[in-house]
N, CA, C and O atoms as a DFTB+ gen file, in Angstrom:
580 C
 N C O
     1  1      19.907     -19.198     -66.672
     2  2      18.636     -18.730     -66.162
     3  2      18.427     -19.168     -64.721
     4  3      17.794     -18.462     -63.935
     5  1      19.026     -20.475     -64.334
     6  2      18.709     -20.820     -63.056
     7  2      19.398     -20.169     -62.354
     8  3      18.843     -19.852     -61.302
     9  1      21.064     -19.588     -62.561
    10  2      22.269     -19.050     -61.792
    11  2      21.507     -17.861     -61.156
    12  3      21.364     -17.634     -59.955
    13  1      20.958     -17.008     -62.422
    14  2      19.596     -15.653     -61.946
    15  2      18.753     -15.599     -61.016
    16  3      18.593     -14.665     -60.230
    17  1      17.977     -16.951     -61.081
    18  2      16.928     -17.208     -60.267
    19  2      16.945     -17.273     -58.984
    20  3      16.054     -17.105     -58.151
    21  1      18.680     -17.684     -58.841
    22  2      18.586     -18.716     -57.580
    23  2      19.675     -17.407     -56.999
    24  3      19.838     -17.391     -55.779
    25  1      20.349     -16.422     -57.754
    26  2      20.805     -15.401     -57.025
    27  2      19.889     -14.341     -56.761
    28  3      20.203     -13.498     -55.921
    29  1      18.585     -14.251     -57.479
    30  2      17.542     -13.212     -56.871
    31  2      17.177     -14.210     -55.707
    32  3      17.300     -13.582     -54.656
    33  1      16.811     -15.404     -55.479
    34  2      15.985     -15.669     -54.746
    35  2      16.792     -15.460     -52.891
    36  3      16.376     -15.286     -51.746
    37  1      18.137     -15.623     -53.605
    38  2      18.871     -15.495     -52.038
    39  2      18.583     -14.194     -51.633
    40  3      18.105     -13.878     -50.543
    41  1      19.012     -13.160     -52.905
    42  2      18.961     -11.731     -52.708
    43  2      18.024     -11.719     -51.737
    44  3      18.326     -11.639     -50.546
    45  1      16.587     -11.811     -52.252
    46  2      15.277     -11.206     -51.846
    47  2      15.288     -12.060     -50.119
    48  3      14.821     -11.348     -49.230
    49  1      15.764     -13.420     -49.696
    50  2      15.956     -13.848     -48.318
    51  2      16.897     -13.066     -47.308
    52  3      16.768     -12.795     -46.114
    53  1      18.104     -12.752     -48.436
    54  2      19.017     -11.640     -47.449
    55  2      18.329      -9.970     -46.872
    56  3      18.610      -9.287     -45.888
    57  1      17.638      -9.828     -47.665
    58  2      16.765      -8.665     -47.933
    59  2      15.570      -8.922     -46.390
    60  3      15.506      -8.254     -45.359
    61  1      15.118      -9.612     -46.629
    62  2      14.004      -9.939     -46.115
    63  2      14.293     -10.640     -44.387
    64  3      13.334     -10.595     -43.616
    65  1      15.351     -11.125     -43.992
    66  2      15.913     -11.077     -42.782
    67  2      16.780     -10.167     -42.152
    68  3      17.090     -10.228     -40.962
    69  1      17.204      -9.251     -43.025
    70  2      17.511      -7.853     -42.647
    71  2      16.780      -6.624     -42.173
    72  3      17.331      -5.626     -41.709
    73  1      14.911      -6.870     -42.407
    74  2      14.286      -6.170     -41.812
    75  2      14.268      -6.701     -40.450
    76  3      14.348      -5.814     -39.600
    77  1      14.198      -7.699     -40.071
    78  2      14.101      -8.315     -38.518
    79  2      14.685      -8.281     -37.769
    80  3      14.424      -8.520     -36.590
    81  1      15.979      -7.868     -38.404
    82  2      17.182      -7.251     -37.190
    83  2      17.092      -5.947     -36.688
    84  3      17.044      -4.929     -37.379
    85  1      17.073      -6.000     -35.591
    86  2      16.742      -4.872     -35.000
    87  2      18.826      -4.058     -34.519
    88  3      19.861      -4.615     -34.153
    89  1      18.486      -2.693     -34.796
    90  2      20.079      -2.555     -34.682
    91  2      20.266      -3.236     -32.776
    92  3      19.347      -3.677     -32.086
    93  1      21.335      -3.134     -32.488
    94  2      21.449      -3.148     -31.415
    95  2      21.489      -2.131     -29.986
    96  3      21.680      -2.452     -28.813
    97  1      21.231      -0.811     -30.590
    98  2      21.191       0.725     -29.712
    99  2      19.525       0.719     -29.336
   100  3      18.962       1.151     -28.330
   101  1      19.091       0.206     -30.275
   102  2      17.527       0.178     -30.623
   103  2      16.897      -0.363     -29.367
   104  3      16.252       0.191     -28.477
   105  1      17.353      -1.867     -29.597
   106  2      16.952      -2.794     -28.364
   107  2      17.535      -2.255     -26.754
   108  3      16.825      -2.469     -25.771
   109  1      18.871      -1.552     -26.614
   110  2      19.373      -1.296     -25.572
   111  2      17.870      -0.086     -25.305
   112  3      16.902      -0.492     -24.662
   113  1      17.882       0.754     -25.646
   114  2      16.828       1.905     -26.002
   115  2      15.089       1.286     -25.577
   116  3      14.219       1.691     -24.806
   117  1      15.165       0.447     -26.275
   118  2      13.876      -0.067     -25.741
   119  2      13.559      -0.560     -24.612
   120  3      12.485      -0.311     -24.065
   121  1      14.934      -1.724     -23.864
   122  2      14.775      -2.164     -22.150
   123  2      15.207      -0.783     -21.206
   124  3      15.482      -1.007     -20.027
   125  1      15.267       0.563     -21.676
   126  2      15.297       1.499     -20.727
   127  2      14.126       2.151     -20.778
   128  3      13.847       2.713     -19.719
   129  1      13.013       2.320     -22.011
   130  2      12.159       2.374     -21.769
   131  2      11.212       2.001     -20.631
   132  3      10.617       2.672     -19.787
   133  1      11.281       0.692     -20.903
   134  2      10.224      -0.252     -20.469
   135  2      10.754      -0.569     -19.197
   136  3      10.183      -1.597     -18.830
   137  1      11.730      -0.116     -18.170
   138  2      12.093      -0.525     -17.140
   139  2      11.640       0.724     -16.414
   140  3      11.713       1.743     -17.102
   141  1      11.062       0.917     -14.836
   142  2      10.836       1.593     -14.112
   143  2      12.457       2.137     -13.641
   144  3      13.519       1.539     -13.465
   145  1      11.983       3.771     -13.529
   146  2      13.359       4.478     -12.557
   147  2      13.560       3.896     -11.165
   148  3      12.806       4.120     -10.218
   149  1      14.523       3.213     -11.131
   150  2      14.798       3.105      -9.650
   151  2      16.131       3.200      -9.326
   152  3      16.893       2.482      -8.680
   153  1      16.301       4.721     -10.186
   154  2      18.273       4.922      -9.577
   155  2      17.799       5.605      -8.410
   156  3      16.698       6.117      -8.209
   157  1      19.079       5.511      -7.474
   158  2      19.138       6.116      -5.889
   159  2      18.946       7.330      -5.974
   160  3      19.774       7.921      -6.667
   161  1      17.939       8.096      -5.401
   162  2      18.037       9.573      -5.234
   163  2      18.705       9.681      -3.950
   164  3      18.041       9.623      -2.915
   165  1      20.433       9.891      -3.923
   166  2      20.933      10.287      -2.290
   167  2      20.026      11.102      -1.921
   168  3      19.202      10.699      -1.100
   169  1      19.934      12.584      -2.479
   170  2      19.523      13.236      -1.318
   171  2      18.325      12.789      -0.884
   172  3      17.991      13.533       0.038
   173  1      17.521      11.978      -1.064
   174  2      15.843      11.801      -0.299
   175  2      16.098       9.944       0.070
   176  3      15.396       8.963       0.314
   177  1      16.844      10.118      -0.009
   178  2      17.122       7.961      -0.169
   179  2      17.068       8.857       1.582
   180  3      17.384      10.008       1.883
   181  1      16.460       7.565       2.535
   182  2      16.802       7.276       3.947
   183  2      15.137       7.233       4.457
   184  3      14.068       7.002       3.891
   185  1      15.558       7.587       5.839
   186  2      13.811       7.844       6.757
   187  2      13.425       9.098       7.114
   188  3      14.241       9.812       7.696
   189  1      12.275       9.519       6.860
   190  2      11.890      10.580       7.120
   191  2      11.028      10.115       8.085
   192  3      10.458       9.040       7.895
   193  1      10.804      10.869       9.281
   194  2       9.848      10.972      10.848
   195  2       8.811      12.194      10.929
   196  3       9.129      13.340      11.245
   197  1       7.654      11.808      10.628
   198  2       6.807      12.887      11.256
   199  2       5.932      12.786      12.874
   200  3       5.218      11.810      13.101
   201  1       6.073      13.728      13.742
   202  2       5.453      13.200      14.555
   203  2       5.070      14.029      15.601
   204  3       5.816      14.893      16.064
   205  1       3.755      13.771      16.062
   206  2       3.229      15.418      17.178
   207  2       2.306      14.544      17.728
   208  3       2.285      13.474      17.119
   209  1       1.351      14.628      18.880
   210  2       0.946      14.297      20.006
   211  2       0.313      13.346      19.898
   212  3       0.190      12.559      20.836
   213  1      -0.302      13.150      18.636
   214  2      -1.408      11.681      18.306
   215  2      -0.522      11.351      16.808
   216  3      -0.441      10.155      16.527
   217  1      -0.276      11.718      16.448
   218  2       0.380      11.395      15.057
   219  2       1.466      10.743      14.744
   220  3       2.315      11.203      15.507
   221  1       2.006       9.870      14.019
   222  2       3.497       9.290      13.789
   223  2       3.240       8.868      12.172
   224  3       2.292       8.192      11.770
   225  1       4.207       9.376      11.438
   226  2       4.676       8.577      10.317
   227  2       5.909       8.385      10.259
   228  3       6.853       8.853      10.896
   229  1       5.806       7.449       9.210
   230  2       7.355       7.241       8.698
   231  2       7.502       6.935       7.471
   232  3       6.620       6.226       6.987
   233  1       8.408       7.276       6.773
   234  2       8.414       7.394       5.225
   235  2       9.707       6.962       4.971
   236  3      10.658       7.417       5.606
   237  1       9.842       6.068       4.043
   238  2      11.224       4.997       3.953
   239  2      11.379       5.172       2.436
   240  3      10.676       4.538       1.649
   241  1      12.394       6.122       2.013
   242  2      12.686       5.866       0.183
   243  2      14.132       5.502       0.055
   244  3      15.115       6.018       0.587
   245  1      13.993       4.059      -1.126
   246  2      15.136       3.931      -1.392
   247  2      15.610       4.255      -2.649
   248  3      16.781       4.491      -2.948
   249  1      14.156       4.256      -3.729
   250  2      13.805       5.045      -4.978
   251  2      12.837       5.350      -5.257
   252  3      12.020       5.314      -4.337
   253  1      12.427       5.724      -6.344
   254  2      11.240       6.161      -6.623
   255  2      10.515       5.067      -6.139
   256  3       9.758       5.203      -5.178
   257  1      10.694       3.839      -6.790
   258  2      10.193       2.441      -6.710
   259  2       9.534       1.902      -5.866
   260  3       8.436       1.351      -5.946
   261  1      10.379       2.098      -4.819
   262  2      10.594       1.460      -3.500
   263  2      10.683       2.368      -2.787
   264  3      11.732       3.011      -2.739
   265  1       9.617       2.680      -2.033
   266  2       9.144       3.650      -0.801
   267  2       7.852       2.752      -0.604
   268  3       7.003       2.212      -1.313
   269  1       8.224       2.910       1.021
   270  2       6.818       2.584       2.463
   271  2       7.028       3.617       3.015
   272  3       7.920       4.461       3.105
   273  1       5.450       3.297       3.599
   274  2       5.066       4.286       4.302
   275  2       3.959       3.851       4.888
   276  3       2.903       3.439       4.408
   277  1       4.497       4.057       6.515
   278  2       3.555       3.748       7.761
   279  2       2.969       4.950       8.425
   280  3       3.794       5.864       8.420
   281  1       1.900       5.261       8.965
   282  2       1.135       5.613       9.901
   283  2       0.576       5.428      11.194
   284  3       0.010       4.338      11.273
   285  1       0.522       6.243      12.451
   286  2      -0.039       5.348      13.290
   287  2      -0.685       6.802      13.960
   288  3      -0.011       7.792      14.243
   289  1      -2.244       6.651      14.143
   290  2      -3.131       8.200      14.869
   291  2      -3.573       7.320      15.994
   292  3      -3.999       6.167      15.935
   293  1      -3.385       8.095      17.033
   294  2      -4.258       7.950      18.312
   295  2      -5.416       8.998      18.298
   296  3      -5.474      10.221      18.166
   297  1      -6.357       7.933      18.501
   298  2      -7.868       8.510      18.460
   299  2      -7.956       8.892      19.785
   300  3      -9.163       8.947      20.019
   301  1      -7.404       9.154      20.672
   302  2      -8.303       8.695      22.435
   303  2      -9.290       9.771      22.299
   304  3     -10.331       9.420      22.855
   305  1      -9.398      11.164      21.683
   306  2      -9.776      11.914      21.951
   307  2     -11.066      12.592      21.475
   308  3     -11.819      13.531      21.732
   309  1     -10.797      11.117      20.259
   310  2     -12.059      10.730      19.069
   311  2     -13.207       9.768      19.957
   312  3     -12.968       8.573      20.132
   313  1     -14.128      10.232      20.351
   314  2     -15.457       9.681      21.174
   315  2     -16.191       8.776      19.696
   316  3     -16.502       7.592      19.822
   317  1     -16.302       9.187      18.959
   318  2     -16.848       8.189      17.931
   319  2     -16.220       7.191      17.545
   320  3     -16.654       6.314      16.798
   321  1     -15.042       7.265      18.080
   322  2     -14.249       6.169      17.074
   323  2     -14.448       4.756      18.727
   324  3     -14.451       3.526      18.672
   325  1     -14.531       5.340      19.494
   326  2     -14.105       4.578      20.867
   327  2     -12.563       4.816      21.146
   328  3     -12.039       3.845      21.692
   329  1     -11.796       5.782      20.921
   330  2     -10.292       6.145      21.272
   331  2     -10.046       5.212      20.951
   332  3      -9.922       4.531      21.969
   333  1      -9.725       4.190      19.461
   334  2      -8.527       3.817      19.092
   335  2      -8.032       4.196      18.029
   336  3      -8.350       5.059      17.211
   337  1      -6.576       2.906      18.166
   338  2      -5.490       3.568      17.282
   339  2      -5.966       3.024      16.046
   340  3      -6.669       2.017      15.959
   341  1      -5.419       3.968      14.766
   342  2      -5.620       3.503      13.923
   343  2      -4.462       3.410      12.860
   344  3      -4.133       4.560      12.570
   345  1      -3.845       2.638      12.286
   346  2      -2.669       2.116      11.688
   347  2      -2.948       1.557      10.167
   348  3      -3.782       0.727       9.803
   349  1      -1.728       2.473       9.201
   350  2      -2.152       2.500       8.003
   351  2      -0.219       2.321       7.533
   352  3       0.618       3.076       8.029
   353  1       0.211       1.017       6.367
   354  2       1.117       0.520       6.362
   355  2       0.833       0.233       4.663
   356  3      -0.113      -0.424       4.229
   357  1       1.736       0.796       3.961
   358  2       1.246       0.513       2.475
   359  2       3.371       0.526       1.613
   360  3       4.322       1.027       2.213
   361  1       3.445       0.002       0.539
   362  2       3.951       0.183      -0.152
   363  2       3.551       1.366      -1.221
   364  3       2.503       1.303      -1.863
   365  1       4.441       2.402      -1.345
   366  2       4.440       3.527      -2.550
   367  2       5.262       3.731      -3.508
   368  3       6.291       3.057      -3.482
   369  1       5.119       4.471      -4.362
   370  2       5.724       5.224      -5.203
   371  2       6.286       6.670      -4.985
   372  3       5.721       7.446      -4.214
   373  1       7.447       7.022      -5.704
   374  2       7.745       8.184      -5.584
   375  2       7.863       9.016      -7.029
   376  3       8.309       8.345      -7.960
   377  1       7.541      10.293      -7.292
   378  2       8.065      11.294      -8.313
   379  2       8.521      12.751      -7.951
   380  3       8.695      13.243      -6.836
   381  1       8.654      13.254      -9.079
   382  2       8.903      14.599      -8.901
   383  2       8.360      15.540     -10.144
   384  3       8.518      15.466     -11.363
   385  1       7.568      16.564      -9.188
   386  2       6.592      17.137      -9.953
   387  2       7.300      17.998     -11.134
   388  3       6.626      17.751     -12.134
   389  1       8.317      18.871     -11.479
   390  2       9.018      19.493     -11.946
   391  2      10.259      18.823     -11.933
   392  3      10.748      18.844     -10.803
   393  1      11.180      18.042     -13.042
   394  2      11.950      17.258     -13.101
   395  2      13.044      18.584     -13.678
   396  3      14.222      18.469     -13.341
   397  1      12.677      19.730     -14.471
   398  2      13.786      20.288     -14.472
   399  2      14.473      20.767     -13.574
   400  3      15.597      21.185     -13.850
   401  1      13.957      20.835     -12.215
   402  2      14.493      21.504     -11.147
   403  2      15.287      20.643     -10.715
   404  3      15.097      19.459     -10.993
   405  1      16.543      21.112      -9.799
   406  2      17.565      20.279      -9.134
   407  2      17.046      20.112      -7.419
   408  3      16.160      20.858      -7.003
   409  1      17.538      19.313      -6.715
   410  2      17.215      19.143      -5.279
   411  2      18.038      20.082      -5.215
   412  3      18.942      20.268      -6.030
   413  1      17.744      20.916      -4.013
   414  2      16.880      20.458      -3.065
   415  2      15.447      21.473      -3.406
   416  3      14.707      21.705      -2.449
   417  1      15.181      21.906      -4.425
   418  2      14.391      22.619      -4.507
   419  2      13.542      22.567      -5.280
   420  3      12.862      23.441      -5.818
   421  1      13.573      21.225      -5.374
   422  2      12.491      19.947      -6.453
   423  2      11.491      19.684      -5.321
   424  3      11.863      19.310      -4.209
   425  1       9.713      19.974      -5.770
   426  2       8.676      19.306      -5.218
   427  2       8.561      18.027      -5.728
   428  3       8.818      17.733      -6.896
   429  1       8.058      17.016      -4.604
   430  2       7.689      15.635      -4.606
   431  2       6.198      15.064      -4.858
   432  3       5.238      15.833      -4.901
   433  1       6.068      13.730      -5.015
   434  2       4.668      13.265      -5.109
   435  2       5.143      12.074      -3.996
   436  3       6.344      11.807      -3.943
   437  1       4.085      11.278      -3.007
   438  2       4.482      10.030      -2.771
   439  2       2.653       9.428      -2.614
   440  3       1.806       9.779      -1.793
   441  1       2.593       8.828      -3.297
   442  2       1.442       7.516      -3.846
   443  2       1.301       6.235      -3.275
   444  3       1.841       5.195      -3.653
   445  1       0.244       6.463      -1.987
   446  2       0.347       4.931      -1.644
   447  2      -0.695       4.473      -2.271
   448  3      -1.220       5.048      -3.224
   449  1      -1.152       3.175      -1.678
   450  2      -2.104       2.523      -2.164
   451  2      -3.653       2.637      -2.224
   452  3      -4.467       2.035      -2.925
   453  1      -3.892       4.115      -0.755
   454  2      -4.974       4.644      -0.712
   455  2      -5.066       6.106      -0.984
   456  3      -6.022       6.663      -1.523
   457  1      -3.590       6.865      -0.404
   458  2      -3.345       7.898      -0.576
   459  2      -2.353       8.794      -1.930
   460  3      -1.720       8.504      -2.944
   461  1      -2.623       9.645      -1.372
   462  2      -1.478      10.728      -2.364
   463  2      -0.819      11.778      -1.178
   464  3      -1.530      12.136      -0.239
   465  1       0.467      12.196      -1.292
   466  2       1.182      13.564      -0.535
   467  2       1.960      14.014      -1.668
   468  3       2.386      13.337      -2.603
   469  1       2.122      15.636      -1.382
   470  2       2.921      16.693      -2.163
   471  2       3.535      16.891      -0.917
   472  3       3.120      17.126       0.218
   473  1       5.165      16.656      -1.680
   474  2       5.792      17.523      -0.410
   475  2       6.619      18.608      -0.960
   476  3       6.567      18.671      -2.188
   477  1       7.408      19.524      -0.353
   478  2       8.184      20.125      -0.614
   479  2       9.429      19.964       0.360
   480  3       9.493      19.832       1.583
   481  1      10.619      20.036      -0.866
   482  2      11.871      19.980       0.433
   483  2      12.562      21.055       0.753
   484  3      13.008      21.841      -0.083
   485  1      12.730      21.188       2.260
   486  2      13.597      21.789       2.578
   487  2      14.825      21.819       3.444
   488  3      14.780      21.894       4.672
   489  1      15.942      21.754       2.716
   490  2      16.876      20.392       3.907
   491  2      17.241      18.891       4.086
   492  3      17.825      18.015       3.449
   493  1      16.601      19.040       5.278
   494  2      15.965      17.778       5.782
   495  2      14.857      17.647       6.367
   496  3      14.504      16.805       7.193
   497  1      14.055      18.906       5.709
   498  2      12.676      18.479       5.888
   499  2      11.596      18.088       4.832
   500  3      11.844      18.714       3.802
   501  1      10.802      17.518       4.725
   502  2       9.893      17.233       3.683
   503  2       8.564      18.301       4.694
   504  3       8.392      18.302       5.913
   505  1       7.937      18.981       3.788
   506  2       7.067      19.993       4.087
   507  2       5.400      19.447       3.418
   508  3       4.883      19.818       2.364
   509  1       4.937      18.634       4.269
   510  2       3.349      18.559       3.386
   511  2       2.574      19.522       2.923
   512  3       2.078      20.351       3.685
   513  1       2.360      19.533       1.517
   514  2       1.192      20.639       1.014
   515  2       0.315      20.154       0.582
   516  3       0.599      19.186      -0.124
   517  1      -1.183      20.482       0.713
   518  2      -2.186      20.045       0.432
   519  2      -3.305      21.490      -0.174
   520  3      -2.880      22.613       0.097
   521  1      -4.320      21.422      -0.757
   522  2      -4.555      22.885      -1.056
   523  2      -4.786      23.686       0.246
   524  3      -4.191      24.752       0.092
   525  1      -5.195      23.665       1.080
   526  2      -4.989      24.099       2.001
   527  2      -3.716      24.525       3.050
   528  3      -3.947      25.016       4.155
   529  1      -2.726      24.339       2.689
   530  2      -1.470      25.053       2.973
   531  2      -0.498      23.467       3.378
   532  3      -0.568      22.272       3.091
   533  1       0.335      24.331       4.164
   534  2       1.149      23.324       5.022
   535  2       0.426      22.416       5.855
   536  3      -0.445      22.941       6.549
   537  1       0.574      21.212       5.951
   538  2      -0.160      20.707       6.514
   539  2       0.555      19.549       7.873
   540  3      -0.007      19.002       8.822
   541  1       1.948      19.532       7.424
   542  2       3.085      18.702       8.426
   543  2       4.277      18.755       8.077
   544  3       4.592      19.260       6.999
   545  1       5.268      18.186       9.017
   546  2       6.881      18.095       8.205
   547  2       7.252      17.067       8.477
   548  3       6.772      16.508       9.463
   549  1       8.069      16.553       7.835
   550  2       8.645      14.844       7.915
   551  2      10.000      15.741       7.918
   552  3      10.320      16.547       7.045
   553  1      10.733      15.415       9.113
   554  2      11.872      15.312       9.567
   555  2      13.072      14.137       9.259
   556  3      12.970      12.986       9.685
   557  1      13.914      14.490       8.668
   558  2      15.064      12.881       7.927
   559  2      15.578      12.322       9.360
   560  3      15.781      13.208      10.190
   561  1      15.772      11.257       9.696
   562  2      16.718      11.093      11.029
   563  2      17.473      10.047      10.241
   564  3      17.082       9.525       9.197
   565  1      19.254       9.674      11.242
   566  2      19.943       9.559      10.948
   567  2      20.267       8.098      11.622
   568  3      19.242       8.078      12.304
   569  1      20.739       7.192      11.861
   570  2      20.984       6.041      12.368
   571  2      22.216       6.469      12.830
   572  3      22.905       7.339      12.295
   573  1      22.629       5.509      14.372
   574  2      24.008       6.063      14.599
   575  2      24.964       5.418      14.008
   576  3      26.071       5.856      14.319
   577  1      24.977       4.492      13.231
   578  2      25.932       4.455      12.043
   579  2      26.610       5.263      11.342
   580  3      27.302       4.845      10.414
């Protein structure tokens, strides 16, 4: 009677630490979840330059993750402001609005900390859209490297 007892009782412990194992595909499965995308997108990885008479940006992606993005407007022409500059420097995010599409003919999101931009690519240009149409182009430049 005890040989019984004492082989259910293991049974029911073997039993019962076998729910707690988690397989091992499971757990791999779960830290890809829970980890942010930050594989390299070549084609948009580098610097993009926007820039016209008062205006300058610059837009730096190395992934989704990891994108900055600086600003710099010259007011001179702004009487309310007293003509100055005004300079805006944030860490962002990047996505893509339609993921079934392939580059280069995938629209973008980039999310800073105050703002939002839609772009569209073309090339090596990033094309700002806003509801109101086109609104700028960020040009890629190249290092002479």
């Amino acid at each position: 009677m005890h040989k019984i007892l004492l082989v259910l009782y293991l049974s029911l412990l073997l039993l019962g630490s076998c729910d707690k194992v988690q397989p091992e595909t499971t757990q791999i499965t779960q830290k890809k979840i829970n980890q942010p995308d930050t594989a390299p997108f070549n084609g948009l990885r580098g610097t993009w330059v926007r820039h016209d008479d008062n205006h300058f940006i610059i837009l730096e992606i190395q992934d989704t993750s990891h994108v900055s993005y600086y600003e710099l407007l010259d007011r001179k022409s702004d009487t309310e402001s007293g003509g100055r500059y005004w300079y805006y420097k944030s860490a962002a995010r990047m996505g893509y609005w339609d993921k079934t599409r392939l580059i280069p003919d995938m629209d973008i999101w980039v999310s800073t900390d105050k703002f939002r931009f839609d772009y569209k690519i073309k090339g090596d240009t990033l094309i700002e859209i806003d509801k109101m149409g086109e609104q700028g182009k960020l040009i890629r430049v190249y290092s002479d490297n």
